[in-house]
C-alpha positions in Angstrom: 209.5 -119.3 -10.8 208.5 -117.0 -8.1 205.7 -114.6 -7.9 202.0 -114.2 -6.4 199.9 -117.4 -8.0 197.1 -116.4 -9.8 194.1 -115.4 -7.6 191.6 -116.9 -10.5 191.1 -120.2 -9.4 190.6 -118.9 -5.8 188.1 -116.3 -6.6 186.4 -118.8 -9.0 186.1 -121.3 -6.1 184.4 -118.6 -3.6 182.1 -117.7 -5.7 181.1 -121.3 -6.7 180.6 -122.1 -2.4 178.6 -119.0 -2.0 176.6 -120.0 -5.0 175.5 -123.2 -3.1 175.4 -121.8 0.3 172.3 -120.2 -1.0 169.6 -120.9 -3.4 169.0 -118.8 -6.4 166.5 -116.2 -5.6 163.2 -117.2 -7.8 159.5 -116.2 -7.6 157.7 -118.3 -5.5 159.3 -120.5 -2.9 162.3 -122.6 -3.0 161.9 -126.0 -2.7 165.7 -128.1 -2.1 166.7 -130.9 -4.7 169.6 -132.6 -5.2 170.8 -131.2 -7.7 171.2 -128.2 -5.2 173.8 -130.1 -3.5 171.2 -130.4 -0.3 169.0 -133.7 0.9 165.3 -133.6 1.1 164.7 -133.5 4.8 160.7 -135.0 4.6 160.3 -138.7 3.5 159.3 -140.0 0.1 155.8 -141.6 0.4 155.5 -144.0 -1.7 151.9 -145.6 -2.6 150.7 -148.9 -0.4 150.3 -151.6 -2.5 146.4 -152.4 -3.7 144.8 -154.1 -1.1 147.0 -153.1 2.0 145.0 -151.9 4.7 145.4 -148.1 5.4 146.8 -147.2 8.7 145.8 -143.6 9.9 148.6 -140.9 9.9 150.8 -140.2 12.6 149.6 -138.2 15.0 145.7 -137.7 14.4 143.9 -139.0 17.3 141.3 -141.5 17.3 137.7 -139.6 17.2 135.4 -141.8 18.8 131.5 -141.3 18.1 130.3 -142.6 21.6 133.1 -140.3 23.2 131.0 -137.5 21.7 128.3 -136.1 23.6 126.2 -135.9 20.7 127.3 -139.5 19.9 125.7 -140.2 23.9 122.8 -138.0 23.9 121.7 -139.0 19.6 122.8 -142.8 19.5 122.3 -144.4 23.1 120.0 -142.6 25.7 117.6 -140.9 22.6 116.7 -145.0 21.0 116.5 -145.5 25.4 114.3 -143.0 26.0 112.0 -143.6 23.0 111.5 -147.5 23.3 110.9 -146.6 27.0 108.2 -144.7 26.6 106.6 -146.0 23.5 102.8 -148.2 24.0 104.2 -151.2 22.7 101.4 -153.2 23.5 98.4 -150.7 21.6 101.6 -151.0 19.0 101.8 -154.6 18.3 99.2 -156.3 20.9 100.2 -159.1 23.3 101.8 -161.4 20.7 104.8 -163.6 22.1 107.9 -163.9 20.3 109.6 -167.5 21.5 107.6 -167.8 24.6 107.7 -165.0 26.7 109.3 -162.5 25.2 106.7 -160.1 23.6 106.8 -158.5 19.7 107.3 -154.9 21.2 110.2 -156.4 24.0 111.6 -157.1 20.9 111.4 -154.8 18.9 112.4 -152.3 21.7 116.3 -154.5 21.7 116.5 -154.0 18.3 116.1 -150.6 18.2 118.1 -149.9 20.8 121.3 -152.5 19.2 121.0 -150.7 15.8 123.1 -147.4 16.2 125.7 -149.4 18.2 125.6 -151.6 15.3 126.4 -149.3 12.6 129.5 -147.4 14.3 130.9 -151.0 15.4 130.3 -152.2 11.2 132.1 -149.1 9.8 134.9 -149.4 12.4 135.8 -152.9 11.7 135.0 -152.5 8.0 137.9 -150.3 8.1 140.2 -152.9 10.2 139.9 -151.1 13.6 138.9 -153.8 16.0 139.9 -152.2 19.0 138.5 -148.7 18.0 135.5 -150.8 17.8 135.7 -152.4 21.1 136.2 -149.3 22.6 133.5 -147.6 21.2 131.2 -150.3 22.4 132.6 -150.6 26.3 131.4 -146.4 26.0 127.8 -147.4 24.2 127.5 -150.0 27.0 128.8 -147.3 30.1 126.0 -144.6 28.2 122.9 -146.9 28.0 123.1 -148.7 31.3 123.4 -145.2 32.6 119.9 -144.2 31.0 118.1 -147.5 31.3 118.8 -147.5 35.1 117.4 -144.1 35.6 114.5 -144.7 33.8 114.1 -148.0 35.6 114.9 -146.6 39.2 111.7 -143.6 38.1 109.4 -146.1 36.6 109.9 -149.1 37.7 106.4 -150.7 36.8 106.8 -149.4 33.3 110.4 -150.8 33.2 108.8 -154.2 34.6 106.6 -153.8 31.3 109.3 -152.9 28.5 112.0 -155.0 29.6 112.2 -159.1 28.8 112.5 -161.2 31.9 112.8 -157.8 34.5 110.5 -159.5 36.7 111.3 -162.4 36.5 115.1 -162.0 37.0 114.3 -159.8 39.8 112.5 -162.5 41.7 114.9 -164.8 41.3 118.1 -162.3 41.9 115.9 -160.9 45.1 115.4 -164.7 46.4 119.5 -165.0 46.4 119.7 -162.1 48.1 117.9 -162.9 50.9 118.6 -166.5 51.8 121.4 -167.0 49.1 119.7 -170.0 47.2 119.0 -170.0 43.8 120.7 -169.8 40.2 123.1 -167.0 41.2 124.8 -168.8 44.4 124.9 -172.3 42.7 127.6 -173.0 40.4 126.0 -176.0 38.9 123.2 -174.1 37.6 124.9 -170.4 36.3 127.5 -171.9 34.3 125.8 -173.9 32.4 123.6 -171.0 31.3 126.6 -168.7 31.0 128.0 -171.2 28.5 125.0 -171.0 26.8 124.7 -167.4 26.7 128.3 -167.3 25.2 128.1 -169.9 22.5 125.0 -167.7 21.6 126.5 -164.6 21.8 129.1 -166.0 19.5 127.1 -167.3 16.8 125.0 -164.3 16.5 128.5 -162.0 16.0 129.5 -164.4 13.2 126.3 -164.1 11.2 126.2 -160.0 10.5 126.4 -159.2 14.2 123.5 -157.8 15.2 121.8 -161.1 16.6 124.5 -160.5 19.3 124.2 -157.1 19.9 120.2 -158.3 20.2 121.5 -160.0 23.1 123.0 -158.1 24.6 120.9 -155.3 25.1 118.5 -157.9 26.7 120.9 -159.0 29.4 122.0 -155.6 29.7 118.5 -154.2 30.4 117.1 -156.9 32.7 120.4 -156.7 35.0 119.6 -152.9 34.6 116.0 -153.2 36.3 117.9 -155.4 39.3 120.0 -153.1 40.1 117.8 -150.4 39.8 115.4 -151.8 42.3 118.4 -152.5 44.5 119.0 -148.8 44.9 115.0 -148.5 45.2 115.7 -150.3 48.6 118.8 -149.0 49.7 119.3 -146.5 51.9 122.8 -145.7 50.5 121.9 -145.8 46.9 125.9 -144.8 46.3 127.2 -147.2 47.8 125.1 -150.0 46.4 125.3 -149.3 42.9 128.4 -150.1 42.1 127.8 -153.2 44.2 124.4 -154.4 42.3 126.5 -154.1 38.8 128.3 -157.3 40.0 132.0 -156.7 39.3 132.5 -159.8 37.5 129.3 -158.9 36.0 131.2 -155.8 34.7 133.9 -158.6 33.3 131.9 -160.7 31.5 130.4 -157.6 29.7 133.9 -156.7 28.5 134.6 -160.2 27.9 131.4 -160.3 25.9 132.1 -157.0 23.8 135.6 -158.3 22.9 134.7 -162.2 22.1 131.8 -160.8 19.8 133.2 -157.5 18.0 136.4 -160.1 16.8 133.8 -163.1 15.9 132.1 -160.0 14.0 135.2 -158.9 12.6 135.7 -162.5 10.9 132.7 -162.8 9.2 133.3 -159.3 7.5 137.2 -160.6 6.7 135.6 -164.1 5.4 132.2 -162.2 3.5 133.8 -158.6 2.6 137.2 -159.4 2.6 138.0 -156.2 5.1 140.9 -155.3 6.3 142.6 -157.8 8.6 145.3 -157.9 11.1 145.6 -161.6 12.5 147.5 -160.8 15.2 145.3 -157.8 16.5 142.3 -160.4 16.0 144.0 -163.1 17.9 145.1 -160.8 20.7 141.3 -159.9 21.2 140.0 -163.2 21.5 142.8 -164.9 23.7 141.8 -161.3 26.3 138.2 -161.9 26.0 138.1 -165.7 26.8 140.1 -165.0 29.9 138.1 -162.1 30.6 135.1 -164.8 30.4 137.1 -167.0 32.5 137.8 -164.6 35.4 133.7 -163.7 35.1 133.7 -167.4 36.4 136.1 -167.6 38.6 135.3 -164.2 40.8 131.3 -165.1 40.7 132.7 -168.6 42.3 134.8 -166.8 44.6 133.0 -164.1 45.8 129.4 -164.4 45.0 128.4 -165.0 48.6 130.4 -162.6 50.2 129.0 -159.5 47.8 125.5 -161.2 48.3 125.7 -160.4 52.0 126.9 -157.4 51.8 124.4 -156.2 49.1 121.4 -158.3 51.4 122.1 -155.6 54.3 122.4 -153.0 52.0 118.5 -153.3 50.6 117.5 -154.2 53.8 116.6 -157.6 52.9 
């Protein structure tokens, strides 16, 4: 047979690709399926399983409170400033809490540990340990900053507010000038570190706050020695950064980490939060060495920075 072949099928065919080249023109936007003959270019979410920790979406960048300046100026140098400046003793009298530390010394840590507390507890109650680590190494960076101003203005009032100020400063200012004492003798300071740690560590187990407690009290009284340092420098600049040890600096990080994860267990084993073993190993294993290089640079270089620092005050 010869002849054209029918242009039906043809036709038929074209008008079936243009058909789903386009989508059919409806009110309201078109959304692809596959029944359109296309594949859905955005993923299928599907729901975590109950109990699954949630991890934050892709893209949104950690807000942290004490990265804030409100978070600064509200939750670290306002509970500073107050506890500074508050009588204490017309508040509570001269009444001694474990020897010589006073009700109103007290009292002062505590209220100054309380707003650190309550950003670290809702970071880790959502599984964030680092979040939380971080947002304490920026409490600790905001507070020193206010307590040693305060301290370098008022020293006799910082003397007053502060547990031990006076009498770590007689002891630190004795090392400095002839290089005896606690701080250049290994066989007393790391006894009393290890003490300070253990410490440290069962207070973060049991709710926390005992450790944070803790540590605004060593914080503070290495706050007043330093500030008095830069009372008797000529170079104030230079010797700041000097006074804050740099393994002092380490231990304080080593500190933070060691006590937010020991903090993060007891909410995992009491609360059942949201837990990541690996994350929580990976914190302690860095803040025992952390701890360990404290040690090892004090040993190291404790007499070295001492003379340096000695010249600097003038001692």
């Amino acid at each position: 047979m010869t002849g054209n072949p029918p242009n039906d099928r043809w036709e038929d065919k074209e008008n079936r690709t243009d058909e789903s080249a386009a989508p059919p023109e409806q009110s309201g936007s078109w959304v692809p399926s596959l029944d359109d003959g296309h594949r859905a270019t955005e993923p299928v979410r599907q729901p975590a399983p109950a109990g699954a920790p949630c991890e934050e979406a892709q893209g949104e960048g950690t807000t942290f409170v004490f990265g804030e300046m409100w978070g600064a100026v509200f939750l670290a140098w306002l509970p500073v400033m107050v506890v500074f400046f508050l009588p204490w003793s017309t508040l509570f009298g001269d009444g001694r809490f474990l020897g010589s530390m006073t009700f109103g010394q007290l009292i002062a840590a505590v209220v100054i540990a309380v707003p650190p507390w309550v950003v670290l507890l809702t970071r880790l109650l959502k599984g964030r340990l680092w979040d939380g680590i971080l947002e304490m190494f920026l409490w600790a960076i905001w507070e020193c900053m206010a307590m040693i101003m305060l301290c370098y203005l008022y020293p006799d009032r910082a003397g007053a507010v502060i547990w031990h100020a006076s009498d770590y400063w007689s002891d630190m200012s004795g090392w400095l000038r002839t290089g005896s004492g606690v701080e250049g003798t290994p066989a007393q300071w790391l006894p009393l570190h290890g003490t300070h740690l253990a410490m440290l560590i069962v207070g973060a187990f049991f709710g926390g706050l005992p450790a944070l407690v803790m540590g605004v009290l060593q914080l503070n009284y290495m706050n007043y020695y330093v500030a008095r340092c830069l009372l008797l420098s000529d170079e104030p600049l230079l010797t700041l950064p000097l006074a804050w040890h740099f393994w002092s600096v380490i231990r304080v990080a080593g500190y933070i980490v060691l006590a937010s994860a020991m903090f993060q267990l007891f909410l995992r084993l009491v609360f059942r939060a949201p837990w990541r073993t690996k994350v929580f190993v990976n914190a302690l294993l860095i803040g025992i060495i952390l701890v360990l290089a404290d040690a090892l640079f004090k040993w190291l270089y404790a007499e070295d920075l001492r003379r340096v620092l000695s010249a600097l005050c003038g001692f």
